[in-house]
C-alpha angles and dihedrals in degrees: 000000000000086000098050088043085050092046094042087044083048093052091046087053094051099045084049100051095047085051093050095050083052094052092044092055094040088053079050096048096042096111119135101039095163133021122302115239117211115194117199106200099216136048128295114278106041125118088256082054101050089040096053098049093046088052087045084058104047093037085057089065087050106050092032073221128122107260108192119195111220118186120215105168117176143129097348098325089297094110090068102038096051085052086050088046090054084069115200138166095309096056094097091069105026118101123178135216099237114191126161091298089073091062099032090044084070095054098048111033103058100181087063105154096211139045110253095207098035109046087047140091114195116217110174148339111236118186132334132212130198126231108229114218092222124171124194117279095255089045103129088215113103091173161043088241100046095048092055093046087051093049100039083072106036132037113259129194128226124190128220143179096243142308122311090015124151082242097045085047098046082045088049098044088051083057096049097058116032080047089234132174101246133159122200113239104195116210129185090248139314085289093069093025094064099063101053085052093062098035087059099234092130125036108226140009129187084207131172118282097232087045091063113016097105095046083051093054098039091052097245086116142032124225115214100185137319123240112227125093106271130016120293109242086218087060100025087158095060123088120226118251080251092056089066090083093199138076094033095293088130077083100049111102117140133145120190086236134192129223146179114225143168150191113297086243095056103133129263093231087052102050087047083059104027086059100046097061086039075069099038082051093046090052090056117119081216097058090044079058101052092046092055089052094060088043079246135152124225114254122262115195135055138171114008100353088056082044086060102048100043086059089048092054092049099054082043087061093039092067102039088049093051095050091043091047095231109154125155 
């Protein structure tokens, strides 16, 4: 009778326990426990738009969790993330869209009420894009190095898409170092920019890769160099800005990228989570897909070493912007 109690008291403690392991890594697996929020700080339609609907998506299948995709466009997508950076009872679940504004941002609006590198965890890089230095068909410049010695004795022009954008820093950090004569032309967006490019009435743009790469390809347009680190295999041709060798280029890398980032006080358990499906997302033959569309490479940092590149991108603009004088 004692053997079989013991047995039977044996048999209680084992199906407990086992209970109450299941209960324990289920209490460590609970994230997210309500819907995730993902601000995109600009207005519906961008490429940060369009990307961060497609990860939503995918991130939904993930998480078998809601994502819910929330715009906040202002003032350089500072208006969101400083809504993000004031943390708050949602910031647990709250996740943003960063792209270069949120580096640049820092440079050029000097009355920022939050620290882009401090008040942000960094959970993962998803895709970059390289600018394309392109001139107009007719341009008589063939190179890189015609171009500066032309410009290095008359007065060029370069569109952008607006100040503080990825394309009017990339045209002001060419200036800066080759020490060109180059003038700023602001446009409403690439979509009025564009036009002014092939029509020739400015000399010169560091545009997006998905803006111009048919116009590259269908001859409307001539691409001097990219400026990522290595060539684009959508423009395998074409040098990289480094690859000049001459007037300081050596130092010109830059990618408009795309990030995923959070509240300082996002929790550790969420990040751990939060990160592992960012991976499982980035392997999917759907997102792959995406990326090639947009003539885009996967990210390739997350954590601290996104931390890190993202501070080292703001002291980069910092500098530009003080010796352009671009200040909002």
């Amino acid at each position: 009778m004692n053997k079989l109690l013991s047995a039977t008291c044996l048999a209680a403690f084992g199906s407990a326990l086992a209970l109450g392991l299941v209960v324990s890594s289920a209490s460590a697996n609970e994230w997210p426990t309500d819907d995730i929020r993902l601000v995109v700080p600009y207005a519906p339609g961008g490429t940060t738009d369009v990307l961060s609907r497609r990860v939503a998506d995918l991130l939904q299948q993930e998480l078998d969790a809601n994502v819910v995709v929330e715009n906040r466009p202002g003032a350089g997508s500072t208006v969101g993330t400083g809504r993000l950076a004031r943390g708050g009872r949602d910031a647990n679940h709250t996740i943003l869209m960063a792209s270069p504004g949120h580096t640049i941002g820092a440079a050029i609006y000097p009355n920022l009420t939050y620290d882009p590198v401090e008040d942000f965890v960094f959970l993962q890089n998803m895709i970059d894009i390289p600018n394309v230095m392109v001139v107009p068909a007719d341009s008589p410049y063939e190179s890189v190095i015609e171009f500066v010695e032309a410009a290095k004795e008359e007065n060029m022009t370069f569109s952008h898409s607006g100040v503080g954008s990825s394309i009017h820093m990339s045209g002001e950090l060419f200036k800066t170092l080759t020490e060109s004569n180059m003038t700023a032309v602001p446009f409403a967006g690439s979509g009025a920019s564009l036009p002014a490019l092939l029509s020739g009435d400015v000399d010169v743009s560091f545009e997006n890769m998905p803006t111009v790469l048919s116009h590259i390809r269908s001859g409307d347009l001539r691409a001097l160099a990219v400026t990522s680190a290595e060539r684009s295999e959508y423009l395998p041709d074409v040098p990289t800005l480094s690859e000049v060798g001459e007037y300081n280029l050596d130092q010109f890398v830059t990618t408009a990228w795309f990030g995923l980032v959070a509240h300082s006080s996002f929790p550790e358990e969420a990040q751990s989570v939060m990160q592992d499906a960012l991976a499982k997302v980035m392997e999917r033959e759907e997102f792959l897909d995406f990326a090639d569309q947009l003539g885009a490479e996967p990210g390739q940092v997350s954590g601290e070493e996104f931390k890190r590149f993202i501070a080292d991108e703001v002291e980069r603009w910092e500098g530009v912007a003080q010796q352009a004088g671009i200040s909002q």
